[in-house]
Structure formats: structure tokens, C-alpha cells
N, C-alpha and C positions, 0 to 999 in steps of 0.2 A: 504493500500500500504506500510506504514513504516513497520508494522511486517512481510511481505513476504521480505521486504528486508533485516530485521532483522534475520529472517531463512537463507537468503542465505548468507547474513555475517557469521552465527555463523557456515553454514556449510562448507564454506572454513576454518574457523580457524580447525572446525575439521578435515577436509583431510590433512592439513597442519600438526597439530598435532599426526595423525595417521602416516601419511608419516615418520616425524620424529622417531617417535616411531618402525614405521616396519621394518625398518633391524637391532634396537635390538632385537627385538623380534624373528626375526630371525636367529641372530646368536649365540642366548642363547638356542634356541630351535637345532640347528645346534649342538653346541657343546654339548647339555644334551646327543642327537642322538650318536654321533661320541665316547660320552664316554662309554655309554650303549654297544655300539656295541663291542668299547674295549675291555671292561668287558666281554661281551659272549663270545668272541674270545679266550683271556683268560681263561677264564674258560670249557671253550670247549675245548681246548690243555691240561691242565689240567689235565681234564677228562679221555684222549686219552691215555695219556704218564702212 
């Protein structure tokens, strides 16, 4: 019984830990995206001109 509680202790610390972690993870991936796309946008006008 103590180690199934122990599993569910350790798996809230980690959704807690995840949770904190995923909207940077998000917004790092968000802006890699935003800047990529820049880039092709630019370079596609570029291209064009």
C-alpha cells in the first residue's frame, strides 16, 4: 500500500512539474515557428522581387 501511494505522490509532483514546464515549452516552440515562418516569408519576397 505505501508504494502505490508513493506512485501517486510522485505522479502528481510530475503533472505539476510538466504543467509548469508546458507553456514554456510552448512558447519556445511558438516562437522557433513564428520565426521560421518569418524567414520563409522573407525569403520568398526575396525570391519574387
Amino acid at each position: 500500500m505505501d508504494g502505490y501511494r508513493y506512485c501517486i505522490d510522485s505522479m502528481n509532483m510530475n503533472s505539476i512539474e510538466s504543467l509548469t514546464l508546458l507553456p514554456i515549452d510552448l512558447l519556445i516552440s511558438a516562437y522557433r515557428f513564428i520565426v521560421t515562418t518569418a524567414y520563409g516569408f522573407i525569403d520568398l519576397s526575396y525570391r519574387f522581387y
